[in-house]
N, C-alpha and C positions, 0 to 999 in steps of 0.2 A: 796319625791313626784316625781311620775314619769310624763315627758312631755304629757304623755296619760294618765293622773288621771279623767278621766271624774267627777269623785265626786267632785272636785273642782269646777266644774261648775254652777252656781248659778242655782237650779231648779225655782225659781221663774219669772226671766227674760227668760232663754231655754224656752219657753214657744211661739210660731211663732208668735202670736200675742202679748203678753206682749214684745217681742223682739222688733219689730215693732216700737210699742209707746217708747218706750226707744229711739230706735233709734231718730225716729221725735223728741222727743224731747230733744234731744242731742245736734241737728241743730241751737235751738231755745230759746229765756227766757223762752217761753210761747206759748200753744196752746189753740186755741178753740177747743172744744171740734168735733165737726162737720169739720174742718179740718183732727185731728186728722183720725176721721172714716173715708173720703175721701181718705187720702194719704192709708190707710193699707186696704179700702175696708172690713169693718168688720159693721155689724151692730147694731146700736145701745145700744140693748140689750146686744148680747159679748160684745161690747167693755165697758161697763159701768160696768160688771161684772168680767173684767180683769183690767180695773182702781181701783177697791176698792180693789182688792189683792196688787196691787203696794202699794195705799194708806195707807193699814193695814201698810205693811212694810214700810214707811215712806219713800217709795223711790218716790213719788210726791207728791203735794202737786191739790188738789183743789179746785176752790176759782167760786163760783157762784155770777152773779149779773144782773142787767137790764138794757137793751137800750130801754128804750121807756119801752112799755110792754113787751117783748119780752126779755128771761131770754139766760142769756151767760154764760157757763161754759166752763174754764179754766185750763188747767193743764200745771205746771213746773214743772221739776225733783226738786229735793232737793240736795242738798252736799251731802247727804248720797247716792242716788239712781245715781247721777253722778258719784260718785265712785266707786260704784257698777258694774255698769255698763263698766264702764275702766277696772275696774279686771275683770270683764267676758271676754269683749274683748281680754284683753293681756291674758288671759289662750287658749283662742279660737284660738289665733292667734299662742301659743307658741306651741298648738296642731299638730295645720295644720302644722308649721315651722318644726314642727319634723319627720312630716311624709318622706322631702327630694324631694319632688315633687315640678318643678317648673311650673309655672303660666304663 
């Protein structure tokens, strides 16, 4: 495999917004949902429709419930999608590292 194998790259996280949410929650146990949309600036609708792609691939997990009346959804990455996400970066990284260009 060449340092420039782009197929190696997870097309599910490549994705600028599912990248995003990965990232934040990387940082994190657990987000609110409404954070989540806040830090990456996506709207509700995208970002609930690129949550359920993560979710199919069990790379989060999300967990609904209520304060009062007023309902709170939740997302954690999962071990799987934690890992995932580390090998996207260290390809990402062994990419860029190869090109010889310094920073």
């Amino acid at each position: 495999m060449s340092d420039f194998d782009h197929t190696q790259l997870d097309d599910l996280i490549h994705s600028r917004i599912r990248l995003a949410v990965m990232a934040v929650l990387a940082g994190v146990e657990k987000a609110e949902f409404t954070f989540i949309r806040d830090q990456i600036k996506a709207t509700d609708g995208n970002l609930s429709t690129h949550l359920r792609k993560l979710e199919g691939k069990e790379y989060i997990t999300i967990s609904k419930r209520f304060e009062g009346r007023k309902p709170v959804t939740e997302v954690a990455l999962t071990a799987l999608g934690r890992e995932a996400f580390l090998a996207y970066l260290n390809h990402l990284e062994s990419m860029l590292g190869a090109t010889g260009l310094k920073g």
